[in-house]
C-alpha positions as CSV (number, residue, x, y, z in Angstrom):
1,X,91.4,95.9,-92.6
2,X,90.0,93.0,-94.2
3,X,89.9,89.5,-92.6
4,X,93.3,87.1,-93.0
5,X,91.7,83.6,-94.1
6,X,95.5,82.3,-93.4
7,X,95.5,83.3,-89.5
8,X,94.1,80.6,-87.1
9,X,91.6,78.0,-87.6
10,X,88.7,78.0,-89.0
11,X,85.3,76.4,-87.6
12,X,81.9,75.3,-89.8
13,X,78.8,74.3,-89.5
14,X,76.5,73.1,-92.2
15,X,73.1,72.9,-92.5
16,X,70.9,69.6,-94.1
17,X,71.5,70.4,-97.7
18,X,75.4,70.0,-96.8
19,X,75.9,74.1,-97.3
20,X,77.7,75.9,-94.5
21,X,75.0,78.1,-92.1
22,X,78.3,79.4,-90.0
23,X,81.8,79.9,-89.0
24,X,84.2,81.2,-86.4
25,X,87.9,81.6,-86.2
26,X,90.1,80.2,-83.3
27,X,93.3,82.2,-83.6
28,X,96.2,81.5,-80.0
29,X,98.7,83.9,-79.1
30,X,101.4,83.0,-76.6
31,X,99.1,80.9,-75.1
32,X,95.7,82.6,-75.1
33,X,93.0,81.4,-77.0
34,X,90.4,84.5,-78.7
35,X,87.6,83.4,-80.9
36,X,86.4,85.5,-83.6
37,X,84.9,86.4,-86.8
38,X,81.5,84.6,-85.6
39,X,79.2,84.6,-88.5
40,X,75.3,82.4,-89.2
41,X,73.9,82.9,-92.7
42,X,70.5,85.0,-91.7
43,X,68.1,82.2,-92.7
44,X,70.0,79.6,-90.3
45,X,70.0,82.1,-87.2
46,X,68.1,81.2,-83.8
47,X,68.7,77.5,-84.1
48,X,71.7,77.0,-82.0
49,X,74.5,77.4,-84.4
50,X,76.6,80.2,-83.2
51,X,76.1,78.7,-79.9
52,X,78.0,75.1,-81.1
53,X,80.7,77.1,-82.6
54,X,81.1,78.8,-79.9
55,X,81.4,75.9,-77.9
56,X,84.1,74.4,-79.9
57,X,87.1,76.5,-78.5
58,X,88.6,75.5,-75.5
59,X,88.3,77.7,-71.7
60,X,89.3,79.8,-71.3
61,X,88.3,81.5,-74.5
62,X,88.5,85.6,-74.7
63,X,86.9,87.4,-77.4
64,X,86.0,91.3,-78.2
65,X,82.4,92.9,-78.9
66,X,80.8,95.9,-79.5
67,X,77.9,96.8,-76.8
68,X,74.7,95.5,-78.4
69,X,76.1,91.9,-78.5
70,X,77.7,91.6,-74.5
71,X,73.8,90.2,-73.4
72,X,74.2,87.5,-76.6
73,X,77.8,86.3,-75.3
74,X,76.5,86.7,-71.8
75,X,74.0,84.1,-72.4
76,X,76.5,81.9,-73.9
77,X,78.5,81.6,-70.4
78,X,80.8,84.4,-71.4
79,X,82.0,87.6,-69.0
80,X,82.8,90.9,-69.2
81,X,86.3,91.6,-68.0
82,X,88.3,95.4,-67.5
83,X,90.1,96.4,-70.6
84,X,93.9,95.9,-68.3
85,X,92.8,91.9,-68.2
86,X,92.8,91.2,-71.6
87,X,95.9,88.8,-72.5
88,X,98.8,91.0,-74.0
89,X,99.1,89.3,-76.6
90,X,95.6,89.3,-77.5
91,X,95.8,92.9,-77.2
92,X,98.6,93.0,-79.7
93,X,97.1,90.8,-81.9
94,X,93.7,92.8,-82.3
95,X,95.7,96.0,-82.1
96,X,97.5,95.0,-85.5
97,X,93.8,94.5,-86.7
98,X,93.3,98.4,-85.7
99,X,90.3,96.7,-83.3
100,X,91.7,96.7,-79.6
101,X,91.0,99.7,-79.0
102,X,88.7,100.0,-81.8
103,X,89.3,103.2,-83.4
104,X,85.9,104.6,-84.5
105,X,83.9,102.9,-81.3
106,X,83.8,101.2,-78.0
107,X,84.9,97.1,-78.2
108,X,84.3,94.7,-75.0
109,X,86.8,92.4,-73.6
110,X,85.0,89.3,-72.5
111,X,86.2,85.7,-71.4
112,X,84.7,81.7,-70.8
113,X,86.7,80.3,-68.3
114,X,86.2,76.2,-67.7
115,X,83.2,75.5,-65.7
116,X,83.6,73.3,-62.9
117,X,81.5,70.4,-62.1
């Protein structure tokens, strides 16, 4: 299943030449927030970028991954949580997307919650 340009909003970044080196997707449902579709342009990775997007959505914030990326989300203040915690309607919004539970292989639930001063 391809990706729906149309559902939630979209995030940029750009790099000096004005050309956009990334983007995310901030999609709510019912209330929860789930960011998505992170994506740097290989020459622009390792400086940051994914990590700005990624702090553009508002905590909590959930999000699914496969395996090889739960220590990259780790680092960015995310945590793993049991498949029952996902947000329903999260749930049902990646299950329309044949994605929660993936089909073919494993997918993480993770969340960033606020962080208290």
């Amino acid at each position: 299943m391809g990706i729906d340009p149309e559902v939630g909003s979209w995030l940029a970044a750009f790099d000096d030449d004005g050309e956009i080196a990334g983007v995310a997707r901030i999609t709510e449902a019912e209330g929860a927030r789930t960011i998505d579709d992170v994506w740097v342009r290989p020459d622009a990775r390792k400086r940051g970028i994914a990590s700005a997007l990624l702090d553009q959505a508002e905590t909590p914030v959930w999000l699914i991954c496969d395996e090889d990326m739960i220590g990259f989300y780790e680092r960015r203040r995310f945590t793993l949580v049991e498949p029952a915690d996902f947000p329903p309607s999260l749930a049902t919004l990646y299950g329309a997307r044949n994605e929660w539970p993936a089909t073919d292989h494993m997918h993480y639930a993770m969340v960033r919650r606020a962080t208290r001063s």
